[in-house]
Short mmCIF file of the C-alpha atoms (twelve columns), coordinates in Angstrom:
data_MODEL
# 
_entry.id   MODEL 
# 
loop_
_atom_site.group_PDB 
_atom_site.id 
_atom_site.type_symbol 
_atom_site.label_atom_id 
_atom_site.label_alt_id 
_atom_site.label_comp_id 
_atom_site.label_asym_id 
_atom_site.label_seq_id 
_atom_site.Cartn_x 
_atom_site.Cartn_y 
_atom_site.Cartn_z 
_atom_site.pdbx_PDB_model_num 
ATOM 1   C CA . UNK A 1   6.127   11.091  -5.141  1 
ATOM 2   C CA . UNK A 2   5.357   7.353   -5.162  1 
ATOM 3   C CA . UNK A 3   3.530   5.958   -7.993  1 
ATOM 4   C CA . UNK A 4   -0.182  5.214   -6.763  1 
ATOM 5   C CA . UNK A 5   -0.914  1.285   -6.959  1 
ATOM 6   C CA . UNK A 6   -3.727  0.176   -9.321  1 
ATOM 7   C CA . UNK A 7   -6.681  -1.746  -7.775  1 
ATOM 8   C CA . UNK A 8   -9.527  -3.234  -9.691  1 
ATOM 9   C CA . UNK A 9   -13.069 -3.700  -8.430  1 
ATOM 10  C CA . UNK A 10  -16.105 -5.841  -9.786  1 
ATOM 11  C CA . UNK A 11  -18.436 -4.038  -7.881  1 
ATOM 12  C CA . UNK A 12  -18.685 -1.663  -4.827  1 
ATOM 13  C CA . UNK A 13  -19.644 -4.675  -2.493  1 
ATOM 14  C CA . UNK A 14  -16.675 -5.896  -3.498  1 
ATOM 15  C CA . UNK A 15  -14.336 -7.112  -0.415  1 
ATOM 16  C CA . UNK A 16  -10.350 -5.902  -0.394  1 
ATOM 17  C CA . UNK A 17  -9.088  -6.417  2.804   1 
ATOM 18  C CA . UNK A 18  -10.189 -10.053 4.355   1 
ATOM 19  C CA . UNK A 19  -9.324  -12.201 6.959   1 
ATOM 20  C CA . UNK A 20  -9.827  -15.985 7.530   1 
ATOM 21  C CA . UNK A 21  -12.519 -15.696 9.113   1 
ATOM 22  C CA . UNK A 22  -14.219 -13.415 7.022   1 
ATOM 23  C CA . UNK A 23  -17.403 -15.482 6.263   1 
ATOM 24  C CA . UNK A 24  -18.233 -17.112 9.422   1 
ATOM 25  C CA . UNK A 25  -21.637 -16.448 10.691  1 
ATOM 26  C CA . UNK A 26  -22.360 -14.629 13.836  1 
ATOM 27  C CA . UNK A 27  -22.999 -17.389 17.097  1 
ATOM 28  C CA . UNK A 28  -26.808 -17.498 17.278  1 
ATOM 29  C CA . UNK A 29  -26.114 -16.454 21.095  1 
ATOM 30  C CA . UNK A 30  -23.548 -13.824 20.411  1 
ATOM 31  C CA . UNK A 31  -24.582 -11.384 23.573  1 
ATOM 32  C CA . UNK A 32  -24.002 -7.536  23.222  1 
ATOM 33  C CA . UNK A 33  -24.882 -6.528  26.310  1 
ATOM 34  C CA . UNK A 34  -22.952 -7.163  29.537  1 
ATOM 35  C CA . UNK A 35  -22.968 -6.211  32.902  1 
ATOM 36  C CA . UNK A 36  -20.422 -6.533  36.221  1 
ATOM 37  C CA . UNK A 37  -17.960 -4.067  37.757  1 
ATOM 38  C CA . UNK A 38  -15.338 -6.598  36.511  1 
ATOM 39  C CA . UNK A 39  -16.255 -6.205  32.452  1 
ATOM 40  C CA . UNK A 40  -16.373 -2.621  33.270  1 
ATOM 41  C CA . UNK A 41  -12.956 -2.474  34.178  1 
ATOM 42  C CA . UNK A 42  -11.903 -4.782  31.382  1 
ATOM 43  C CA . UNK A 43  -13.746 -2.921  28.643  1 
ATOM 44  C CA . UNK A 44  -11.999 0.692   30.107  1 
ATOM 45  C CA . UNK A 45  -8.584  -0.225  30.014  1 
ATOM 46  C CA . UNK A 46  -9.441  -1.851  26.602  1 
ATOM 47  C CA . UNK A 47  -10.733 0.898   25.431  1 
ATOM 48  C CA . UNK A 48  -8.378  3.780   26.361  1 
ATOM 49  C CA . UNK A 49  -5.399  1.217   25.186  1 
ATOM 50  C CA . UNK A 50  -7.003  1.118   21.970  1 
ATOM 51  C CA . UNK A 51  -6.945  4.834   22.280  1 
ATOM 52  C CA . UNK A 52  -3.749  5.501   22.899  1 
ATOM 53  C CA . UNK A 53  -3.201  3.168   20.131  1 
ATOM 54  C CA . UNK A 54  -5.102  4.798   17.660  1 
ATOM 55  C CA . UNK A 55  -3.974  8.650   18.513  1 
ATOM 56  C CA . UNK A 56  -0.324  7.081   18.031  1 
ATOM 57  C CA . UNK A 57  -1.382  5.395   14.483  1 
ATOM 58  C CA . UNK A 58  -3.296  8.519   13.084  1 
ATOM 59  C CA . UNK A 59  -1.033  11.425  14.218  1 
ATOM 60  C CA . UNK A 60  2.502   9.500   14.377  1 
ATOM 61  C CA . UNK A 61  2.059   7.579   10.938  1 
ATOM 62  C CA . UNK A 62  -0.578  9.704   8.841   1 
ATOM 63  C CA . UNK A 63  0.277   13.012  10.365  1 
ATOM 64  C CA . UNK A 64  -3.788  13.863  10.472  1 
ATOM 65  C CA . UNK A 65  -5.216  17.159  10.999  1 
ATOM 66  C CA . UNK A 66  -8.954  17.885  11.831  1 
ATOM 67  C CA . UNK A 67  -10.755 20.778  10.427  1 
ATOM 68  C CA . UNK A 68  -14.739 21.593  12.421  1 
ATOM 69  C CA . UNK A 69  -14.429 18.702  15.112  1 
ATOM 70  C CA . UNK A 70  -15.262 21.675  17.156  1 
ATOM 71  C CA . UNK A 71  -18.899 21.682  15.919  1 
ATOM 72  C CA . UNK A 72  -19.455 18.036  18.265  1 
ATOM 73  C CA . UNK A 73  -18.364 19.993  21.072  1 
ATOM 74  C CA . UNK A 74  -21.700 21.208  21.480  1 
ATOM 75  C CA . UNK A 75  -22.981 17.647  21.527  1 
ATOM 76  C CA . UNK A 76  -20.486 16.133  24.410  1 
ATOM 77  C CA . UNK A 77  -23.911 15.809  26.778  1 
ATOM 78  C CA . UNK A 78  -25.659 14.092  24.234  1 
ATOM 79  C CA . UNK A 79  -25.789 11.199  22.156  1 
ATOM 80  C CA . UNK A 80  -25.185 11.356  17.877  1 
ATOM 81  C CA . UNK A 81  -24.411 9.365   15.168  1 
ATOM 82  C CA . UNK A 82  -20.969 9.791   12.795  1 
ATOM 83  C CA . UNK A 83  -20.671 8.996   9.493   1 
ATOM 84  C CA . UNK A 84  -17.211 8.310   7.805   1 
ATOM 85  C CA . UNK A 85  -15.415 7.126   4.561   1 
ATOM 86  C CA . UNK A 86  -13.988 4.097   5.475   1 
ATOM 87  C CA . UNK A 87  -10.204 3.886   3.831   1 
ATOM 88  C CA . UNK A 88  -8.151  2.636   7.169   1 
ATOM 89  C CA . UNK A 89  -8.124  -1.139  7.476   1 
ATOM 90  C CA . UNK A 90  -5.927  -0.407  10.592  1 
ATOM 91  C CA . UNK A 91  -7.322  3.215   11.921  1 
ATOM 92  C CA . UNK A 92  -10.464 3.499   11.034  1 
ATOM 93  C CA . UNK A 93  -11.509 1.751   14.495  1 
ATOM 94  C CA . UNK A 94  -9.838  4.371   15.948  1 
ATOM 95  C CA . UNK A 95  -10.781 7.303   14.517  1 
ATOM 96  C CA . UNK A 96  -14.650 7.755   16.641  1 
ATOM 97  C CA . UNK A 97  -12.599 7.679   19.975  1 
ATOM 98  C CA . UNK A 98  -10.452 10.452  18.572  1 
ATOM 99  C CA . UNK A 99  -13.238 12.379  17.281  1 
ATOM 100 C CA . UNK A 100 -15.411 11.426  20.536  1 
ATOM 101 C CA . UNK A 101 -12.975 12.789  22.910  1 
ATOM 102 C CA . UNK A 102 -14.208 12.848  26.448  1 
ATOM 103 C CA . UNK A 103 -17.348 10.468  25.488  1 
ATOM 104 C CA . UNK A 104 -17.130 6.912   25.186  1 
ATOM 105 C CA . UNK A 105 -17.538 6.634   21.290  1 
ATOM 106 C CA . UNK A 106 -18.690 3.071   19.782  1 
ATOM 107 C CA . UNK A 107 -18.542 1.725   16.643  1 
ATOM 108 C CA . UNK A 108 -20.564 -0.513  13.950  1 
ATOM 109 C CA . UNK A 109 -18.943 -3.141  12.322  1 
ATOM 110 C CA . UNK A 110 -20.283 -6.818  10.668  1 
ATOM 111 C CA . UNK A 111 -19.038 -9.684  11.855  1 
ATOM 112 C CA . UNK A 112 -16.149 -10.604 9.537   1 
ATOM 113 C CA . UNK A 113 -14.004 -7.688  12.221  1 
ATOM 114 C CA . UNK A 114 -13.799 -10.580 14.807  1 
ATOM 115 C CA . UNK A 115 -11.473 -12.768 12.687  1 
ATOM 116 C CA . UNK A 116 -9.201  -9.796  12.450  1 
ATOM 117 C CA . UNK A 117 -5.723  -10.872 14.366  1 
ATOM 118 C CA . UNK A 118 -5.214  -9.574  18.123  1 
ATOM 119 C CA . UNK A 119 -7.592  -6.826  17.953  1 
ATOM 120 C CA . UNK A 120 -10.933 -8.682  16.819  1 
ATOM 121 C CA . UNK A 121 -11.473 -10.727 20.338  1 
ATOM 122 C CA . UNK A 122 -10.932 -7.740  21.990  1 
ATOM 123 C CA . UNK A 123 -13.486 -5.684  19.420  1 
ATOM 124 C CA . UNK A 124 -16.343 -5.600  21.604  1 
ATOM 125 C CA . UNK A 125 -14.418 -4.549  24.887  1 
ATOM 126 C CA . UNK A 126 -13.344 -1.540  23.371  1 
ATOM 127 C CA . UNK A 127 -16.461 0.016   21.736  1 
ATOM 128 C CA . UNK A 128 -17.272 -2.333  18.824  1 
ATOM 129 C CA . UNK A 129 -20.696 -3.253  18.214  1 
ATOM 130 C CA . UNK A 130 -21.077 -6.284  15.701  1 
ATOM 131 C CA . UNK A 131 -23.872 -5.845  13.389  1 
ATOM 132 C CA . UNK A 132 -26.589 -8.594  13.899  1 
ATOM 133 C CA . UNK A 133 -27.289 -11.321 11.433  1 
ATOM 134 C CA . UNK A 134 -30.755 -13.264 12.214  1 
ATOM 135 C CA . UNK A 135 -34.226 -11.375 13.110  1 
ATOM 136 C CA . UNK A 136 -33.495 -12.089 16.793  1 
ATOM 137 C CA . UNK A 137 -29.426 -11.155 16.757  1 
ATOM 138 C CA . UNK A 138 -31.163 -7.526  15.534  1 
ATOM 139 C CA . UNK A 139 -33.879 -7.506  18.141  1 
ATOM 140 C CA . UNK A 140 -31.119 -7.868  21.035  1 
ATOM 141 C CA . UNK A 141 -28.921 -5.908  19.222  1 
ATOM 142 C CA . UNK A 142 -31.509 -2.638  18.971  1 
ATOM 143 C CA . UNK A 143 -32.697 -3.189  22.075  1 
ATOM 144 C CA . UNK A 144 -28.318 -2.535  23.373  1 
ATOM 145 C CA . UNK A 145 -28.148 0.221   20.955  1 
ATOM 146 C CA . UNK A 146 -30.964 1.821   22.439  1 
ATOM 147 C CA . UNK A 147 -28.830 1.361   25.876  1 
ATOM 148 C CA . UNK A 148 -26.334 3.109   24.171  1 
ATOM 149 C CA . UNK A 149 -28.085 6.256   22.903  1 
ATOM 150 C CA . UNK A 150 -29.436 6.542   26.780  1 
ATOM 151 C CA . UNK A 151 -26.258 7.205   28.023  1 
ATOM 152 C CA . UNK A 152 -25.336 9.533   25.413  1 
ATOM 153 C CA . UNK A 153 -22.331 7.335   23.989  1 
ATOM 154 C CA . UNK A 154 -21.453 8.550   20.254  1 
ATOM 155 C CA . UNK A 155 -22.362 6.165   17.272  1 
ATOM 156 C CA . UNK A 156 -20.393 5.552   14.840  1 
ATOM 157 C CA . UNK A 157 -20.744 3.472   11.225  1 
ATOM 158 C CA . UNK A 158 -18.759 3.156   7.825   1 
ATOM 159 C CA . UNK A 159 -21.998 3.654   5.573   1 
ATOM 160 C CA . UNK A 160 -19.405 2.266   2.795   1 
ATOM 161 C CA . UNK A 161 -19.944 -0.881  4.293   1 
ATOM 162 C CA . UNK A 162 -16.370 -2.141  2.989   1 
ATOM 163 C CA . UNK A 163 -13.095 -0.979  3.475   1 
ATOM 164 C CA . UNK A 164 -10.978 0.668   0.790   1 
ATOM 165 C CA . UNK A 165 -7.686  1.489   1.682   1 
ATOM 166 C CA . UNK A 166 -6.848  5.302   0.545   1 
ATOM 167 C CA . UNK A 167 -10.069 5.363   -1.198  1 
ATOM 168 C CA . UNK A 168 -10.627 8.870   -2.653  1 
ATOM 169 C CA . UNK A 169 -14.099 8.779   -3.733  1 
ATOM 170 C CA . UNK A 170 -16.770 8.347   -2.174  1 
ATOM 171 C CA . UNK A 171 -19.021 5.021   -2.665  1 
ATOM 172 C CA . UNK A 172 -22.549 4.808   -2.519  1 
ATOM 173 C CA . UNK A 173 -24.351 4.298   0.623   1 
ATOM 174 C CA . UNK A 174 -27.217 1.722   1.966   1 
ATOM 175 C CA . UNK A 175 -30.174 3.545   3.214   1 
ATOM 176 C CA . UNK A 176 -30.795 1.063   6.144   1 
ATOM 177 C CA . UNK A 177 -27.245 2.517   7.467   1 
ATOM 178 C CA . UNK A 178 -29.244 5.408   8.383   1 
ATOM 179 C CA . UNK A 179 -32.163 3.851   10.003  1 
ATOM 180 C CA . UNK A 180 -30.705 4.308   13.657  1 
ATOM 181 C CA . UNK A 181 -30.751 8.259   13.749  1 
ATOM 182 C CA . UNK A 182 -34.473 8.686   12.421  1 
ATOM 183 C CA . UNK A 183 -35.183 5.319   15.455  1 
ATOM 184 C CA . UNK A 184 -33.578 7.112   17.734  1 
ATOM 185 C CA . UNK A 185 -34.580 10.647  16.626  1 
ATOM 186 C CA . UNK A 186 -30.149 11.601  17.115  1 
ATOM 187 C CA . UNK A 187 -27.819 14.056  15.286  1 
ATOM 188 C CA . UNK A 188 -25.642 13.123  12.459  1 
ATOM 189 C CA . UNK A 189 -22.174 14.276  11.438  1 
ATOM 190 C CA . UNK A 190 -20.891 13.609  8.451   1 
ATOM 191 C CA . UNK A 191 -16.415 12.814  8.922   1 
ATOM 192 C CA . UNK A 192 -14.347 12.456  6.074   1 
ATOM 193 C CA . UNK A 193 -10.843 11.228  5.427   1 
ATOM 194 C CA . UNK A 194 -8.754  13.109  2.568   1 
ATOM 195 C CA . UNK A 195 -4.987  12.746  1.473   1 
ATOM 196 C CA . UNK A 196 -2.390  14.762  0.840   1 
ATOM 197 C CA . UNK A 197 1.318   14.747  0.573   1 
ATOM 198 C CA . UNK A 198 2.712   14.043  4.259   1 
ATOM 199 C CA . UNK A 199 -0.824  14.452  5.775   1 
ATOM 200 C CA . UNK A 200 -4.290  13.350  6.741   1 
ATOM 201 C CA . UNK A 201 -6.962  16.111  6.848   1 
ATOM 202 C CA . UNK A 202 -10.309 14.946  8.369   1 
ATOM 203 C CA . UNK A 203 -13.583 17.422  8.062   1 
ATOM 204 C CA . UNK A 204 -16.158 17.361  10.400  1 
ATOM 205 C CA . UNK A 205 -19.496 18.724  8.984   1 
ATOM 206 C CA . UNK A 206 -22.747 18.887  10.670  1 
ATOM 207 C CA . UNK A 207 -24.965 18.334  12.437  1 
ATOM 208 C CA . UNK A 208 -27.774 16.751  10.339  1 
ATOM 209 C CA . UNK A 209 -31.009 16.421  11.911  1 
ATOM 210 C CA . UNK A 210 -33.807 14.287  10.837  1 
ATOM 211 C CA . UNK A 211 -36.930 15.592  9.578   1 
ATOM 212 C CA . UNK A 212 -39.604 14.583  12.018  1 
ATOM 213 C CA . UNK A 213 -42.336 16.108  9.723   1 
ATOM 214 C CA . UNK A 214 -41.699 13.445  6.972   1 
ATOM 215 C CA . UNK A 215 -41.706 9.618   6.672   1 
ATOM 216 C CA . UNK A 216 -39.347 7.379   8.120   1 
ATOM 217 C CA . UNK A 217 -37.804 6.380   4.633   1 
ATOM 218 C CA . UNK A 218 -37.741 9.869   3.656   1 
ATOM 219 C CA . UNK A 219 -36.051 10.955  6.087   1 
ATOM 220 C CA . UNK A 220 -33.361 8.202   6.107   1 
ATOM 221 C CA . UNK A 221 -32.937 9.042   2.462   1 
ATOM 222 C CA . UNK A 222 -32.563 12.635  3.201   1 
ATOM 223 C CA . UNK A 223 -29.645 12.016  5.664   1 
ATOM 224 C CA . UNK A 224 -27.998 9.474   3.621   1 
ATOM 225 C CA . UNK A 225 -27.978 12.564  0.663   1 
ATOM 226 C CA . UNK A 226 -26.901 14.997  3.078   1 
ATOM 227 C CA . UNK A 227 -24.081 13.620  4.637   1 
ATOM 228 C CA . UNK A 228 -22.470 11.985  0.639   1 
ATOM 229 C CA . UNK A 229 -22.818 15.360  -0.536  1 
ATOM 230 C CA . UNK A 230 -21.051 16.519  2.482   1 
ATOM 231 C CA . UNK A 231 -18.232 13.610  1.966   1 
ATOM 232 C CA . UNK A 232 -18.394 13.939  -1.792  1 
ATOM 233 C CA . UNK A 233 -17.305 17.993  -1.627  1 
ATOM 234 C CA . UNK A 234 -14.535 17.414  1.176   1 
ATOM 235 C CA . UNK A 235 -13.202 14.576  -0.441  1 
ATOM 236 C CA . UNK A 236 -12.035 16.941  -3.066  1 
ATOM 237 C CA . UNK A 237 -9.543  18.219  -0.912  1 
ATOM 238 C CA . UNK A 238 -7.514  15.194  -1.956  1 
ATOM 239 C CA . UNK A 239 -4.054  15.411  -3.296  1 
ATOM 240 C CA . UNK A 240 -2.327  12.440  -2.664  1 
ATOM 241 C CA . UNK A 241 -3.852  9.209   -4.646  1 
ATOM 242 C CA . UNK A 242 -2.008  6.199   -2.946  1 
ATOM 243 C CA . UNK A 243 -4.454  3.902   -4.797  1 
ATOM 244 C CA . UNK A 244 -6.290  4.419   -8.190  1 
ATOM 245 C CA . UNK A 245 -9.621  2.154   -8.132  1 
ATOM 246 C CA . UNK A 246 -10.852 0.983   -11.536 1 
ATOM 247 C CA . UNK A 247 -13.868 -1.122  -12.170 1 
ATOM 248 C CA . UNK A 248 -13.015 -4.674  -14.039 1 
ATOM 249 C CA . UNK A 249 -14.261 -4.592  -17.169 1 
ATOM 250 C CA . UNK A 250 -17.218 -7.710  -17.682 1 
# 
């Protein structure tokens, strides 16, 4: 067994895998929705490249395994949002069009993903959606994830915000990450990434619906408990600590 590396944190905003262009602002005319039977094309071969490219990463390199991704089956007509731990600079991308299947899953991510070499220009084209900086970034960008949820395309978003790289535990979450299934009144599945020797297991759990009966904070604070507690018990089923994360001491 191979001695897990030691990584220290400040906090759990803290940033561990960067790029050059980690910290350059979103255009002010960045565009999310496009049309034409030629982007169309594009963004299809992009996106079943990318795949083919992820089913190759996650079951040639980290041997994964999925326990319950039968319980979206009953969802394929619809659209839903997925939750996940997010511990696969290079797979994690990868992992909604796995767990999507037949639908065409997409994907949150902030803006820092486009500086990422060879696969951030092509982000977009194959399911990413860039989370919007400026009041009138977020209006367009509601307004195309409302296009989304029409055509019953999977959601999915790394409430973790940042990536830690064999991360075991589970971090805490931001409420606003669950804003879009009480907005657009969708499922929520809960998917979380364990380790152990020679293998990947990933749980599906779910669905979680929102409570229509109560607020809108409420309810986004209801989901956000429902699917950690979810993460929190299968992340248990860890074995295998390729990292050990300690906080700095101040």
């Amino acid at each position: 067994m191979v001695k897990p590396r030691v990584q220290e944190y400040t906090d759990f905003d803290t940033d561990l895998v960067t790029n050059r262009r980690q910290h350059t602002p979103l255009p002010a005319t960045y565009q999310w929705a496009h049309s034409g039977p030629w982007y169309r094309l594009k963004s299809a071969a992009v996106y079943h490249t990318m795949k083919q490219v992820g089913r190759l990463y996650w079951y040639g390199r980290l041997h994964v395994r999925f326990v319950g991704r039968e319980k979206l089956a009953p969802f394929r007509h619809q659209a839903y949002f997925l939750y996940g731990n997010h511990t696969q600079p290079f797979g994690d991308p990868f992992m909604p069009m796995l767990l999507a299947g037949p639908q065409r899953a997409s994907t949150l991510g902030a803006a820092a993903n486009l500086g990422v070499p060879v696969f951030g220009p092509l982000l977009q084209l194959g399911g990413g959606v860039i989370l919007p900086e400026t009041a009138a970034q977020t209006r367009r960008f509601l307004a195309y994830l409302k296009t989304l949820v029409a055509r019953g395309h999977p959601v999915a978003v790394y409430p973790e915000a940042h990536v830690w790289p064999y991360a075991t535990q589970i971090r805490p979450f931001a409420l606003g990450a669950f804003h879009y299934p009480v907005a657009f009144s969708c499922p929520v599945f809960a998917f979380t990434t364990t380790y152990q020797r020679g293998r990947t297991t990933v749980y599906v759990d779910g669905p979680f619906q929102p409570d229509r009966t109560r607020p809108a904070a409420e309810q986004r604070a209801a989901l956000a408990t429902q699917v950690h507690e979810a993460m929190a018990q299968r992340a248990k089923a860890s074995t295998e600590h390729h990292v050990i994360y300690r906080r700095r001491p101040s």
